[in-house]
N, C-alpha and C positions, 0 to 999 in steps of 0.2 A: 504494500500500500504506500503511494504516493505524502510526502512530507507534509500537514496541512489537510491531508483529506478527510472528504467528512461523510462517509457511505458507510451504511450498518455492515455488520457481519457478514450479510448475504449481498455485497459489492453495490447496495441502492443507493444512487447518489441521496442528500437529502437536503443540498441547498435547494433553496427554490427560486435563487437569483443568479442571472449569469454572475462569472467572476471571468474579471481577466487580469493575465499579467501585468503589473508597471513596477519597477525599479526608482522608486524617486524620493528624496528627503521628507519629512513631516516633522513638526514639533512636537516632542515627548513630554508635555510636564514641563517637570522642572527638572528633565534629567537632561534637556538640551535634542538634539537633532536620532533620528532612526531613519531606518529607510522602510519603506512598505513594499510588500514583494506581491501581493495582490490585493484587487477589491472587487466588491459587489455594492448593491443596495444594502445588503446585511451585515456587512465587517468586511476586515481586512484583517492581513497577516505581518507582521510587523517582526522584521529583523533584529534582532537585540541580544546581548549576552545576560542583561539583566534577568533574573528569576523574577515570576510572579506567581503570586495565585490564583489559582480558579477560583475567580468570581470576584474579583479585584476589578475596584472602575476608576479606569482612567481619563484624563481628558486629553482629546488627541485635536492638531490643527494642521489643515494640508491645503495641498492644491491639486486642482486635475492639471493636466499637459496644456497647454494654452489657453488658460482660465486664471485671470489676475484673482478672480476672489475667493480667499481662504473657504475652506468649511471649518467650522468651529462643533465639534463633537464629545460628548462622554460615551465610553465603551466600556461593554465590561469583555476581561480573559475569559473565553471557550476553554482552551486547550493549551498548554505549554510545551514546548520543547527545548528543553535546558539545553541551555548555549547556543541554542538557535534562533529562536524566537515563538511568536504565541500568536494565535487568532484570536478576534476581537468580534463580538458584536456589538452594533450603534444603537446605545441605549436610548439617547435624546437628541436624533436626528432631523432639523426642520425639514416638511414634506417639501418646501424647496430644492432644498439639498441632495434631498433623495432623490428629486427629479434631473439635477444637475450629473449625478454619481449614473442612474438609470440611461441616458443619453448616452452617455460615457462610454459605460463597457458595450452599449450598442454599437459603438461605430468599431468591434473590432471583434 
Protein backbone atom coordinates (compact mmCIF):
# COMPACT_ATOMS: atom_id res chain seq x y z
CA UNK A 1 0.00 0.00 0.00
CA UNK A 2 0.82 3.26 -1.20
CA UNK A 3 2.40 6.03 1.58
CA UNK A 4 -0.60 8.30 2.43
CA UNK A 5 -3.21 5.87 1.25
CA UNK A 6 -6.51 5.67 2.55
CA UNK A 7 -8.43 2.34 1.18
CA UNK A 8 -9.82 -0.26 3.73
CA UNK A 9 -8.59 -3.74 3.83
CA UNK A 10 -10.26 -4.90 0.97
CA UNK A 11 -8.11 -2.20 -1.42
CA UNK A 12 -11.69 0.46 -1.45
CA UNK A 13 -10.42 3.79 -2.11
CA UNK A 14 -12.41 5.86 0.48
CA UNK A 15 -11.67 9.56 -0.32
CA UNK A 16 -14.45 10.87 -1.96
CA UNK A 17 -12.54 13.92 -3.31
CA UNK A 18 -10.12 13.96 -6.11
CA UNK A 19 -6.50 14.43 -4.69
CA UNK A 20 -3.68 15.59 -6.74
CA UNK A 21 -0.11 15.85 -6.56
CA UNK A 22 1.60 19.53 -5.65
CA UNK A 23 5.04 19.86 -4.17
CA UNK A 24 4.91 23.44 -2.60
CA UNK A 25 5.70 25.43 0.74
CA UNK A 26 2.75 26.25 3.21
CA UNK A 27 2.88 27.96 6.76
CA UNK A 28 3.07 25.48 9.66
CA UNK A 29 2.17 27.29 12.85
CA UNK A 30 4.50 28.45 14.52
CA UNK A 31 6.93 25.83 13.47
CA UNK A 32 7.68 28.05 10.28
CA UNK A 33 7.53 26.63 6.56
CA UNK A 34 6.57 22.59 5.32
CA UNK A 35 5.88 21.45 2.18
CA UNK A 36 2.52 19.73 1.01
CA UNK A 37 2.84 16.71 -1.11
CA UNK A 38 -0.94 16.49 -1.99
CA UNK A 39 -4.50 18.00 -1.74
CA UNK A 40 -8.19 17.60 -2.03
CA UNK A 41 -11.31 19.32 -0.98
CA UNK A 42 -10.73 17.19 2.25
CA UNK A 43 -6.90 17.45 3.45
CA UNK A 44 -3.77 17.28 2.49
CA UNK A 45 -0.52 15.58 3.23
CA UNK A 46 2.09 17.50 4.77
CA UNK A 47 5.83 16.62 4.72
CA UNK A 48 7.55 17.18 8.18
CA UNK A 49 9.85 15.30 10.42
CA UNK A 50 7.86 16.79 13.35
CA UNK A 51 5.76 13.93 15.39
CA UNK A 52 2.19 14.57 15.96
CA UNK A 53 -0.86 13.15 17.18
CA UNK A 54 -3.80 11.80 15.90
CA UNK A 55 -6.30 14.15 16.36
CA UNK A 56 -4.02 17.17 16.94
CA UNK A 57 -5.51 20.51 15.15
CA UNK A 58 -3.55 22.46 13.46
CA UNK A 59 -3.61 25.64 11.61
CA UNK A 60 -2.35 25.57 8.21
CA UNK A 61 -1.94 28.69 5.45
CA UNK A 62 -1.14 28.18 1.78
CA UNK A 63 -1.52 28.89 -1.63
CA UNK A 64 -2.70 27.15 -4.87
CA UNK A 65 -0.12 27.46 -8.15
CA UNK A 66 -1.12 30.94 -9.57
CA UNK A 67 -3.44 32.15 -6.86
CA UNK A 68 -2.14 35.32 -4.98
CA UNK A 69 -4.70 34.48 -2.07
CA UNK A 70 -3.75 32.42 0.95
CA UNK A 71 -6.21 29.87 2.26
CA UNK A 72 -6.23 30.22 5.96
CA UNK A 73 -7.38 26.71 7.42
CA UNK A 74 -7.57 24.45 10.81
CA UNK A 75 -6.92 20.71 10.22
CA UNK A 76 -6.82 18.03 12.26
CA UNK A 77 -3.99 14.75 11.90
CA UNK A 78 -5.62 11.53 10.14
CA UNK A 79 -2.66 9.53 10.05
CA UNK A 80 1.14 9.89 10.89
CA UNK A 81 4.15 8.70 9.46
CA UNK A 82 7.09 9.21 11.64
CA UNK A 83 9.72 11.08 9.95
CA UNK A 84 7.68 11.48 7.04
CA UNK A 85 4.94 13.40 7.48
CA UNK A 86 0.86 13.06 8.25
CA UNK A 87 -2.52 13.66 6.54
CA UNK A 88 -4.63 16.33 7.58
CA UNK A 89 -8.23 16.96 7.35
CA UNK A 90 -9.84 20.72 6.81
CA UNK A 91 -11.61 21.15 9.91
CA UNK A 92 -12.86 24.84 9.23
CA UNK A 93 -12.64 25.40 5.68
CA UNK A 94 -14.80 28.47 4.18
CA UNK A 95 -17.18 26.91 1.28
CA UNK A 96 -15.14 29.52 -0.71
CA UNK A 97 -12.03 27.84 -0.36
CA UNK A 98 -13.21 24.68 -0.87
CA UNK A 99 -14.60 25.93 -4.02
CA UNK A 100 -11.09 27.41 -4.83
CA UNK A 101 -9.13 23.84 -3.78
CA UNK A 102 -12.21 21.94 -5.98
CA UNK A 103 -11.22 23.96 -9.34
CA UNK A 104 -7.82 23.01 -8.56
CA UNK A 105 -7.30 19.44 -8.48
CA UNK A 106 -9.96 19.64 -11.40
CA UNK A 107 -7.61 21.02 -13.85
CA UNK A 108 -5.38 18.12 -13.42
Amino acid sequence: MRRGSMTSRQGIERRKSRRVAIVQEMFFGNRGTRKMDDISEEGMFITTPDAFMKGSILDLKFRLFNDDHPITVKAEVRYVHEGVGMGVRFTKLKAEDRERIKKFTERF
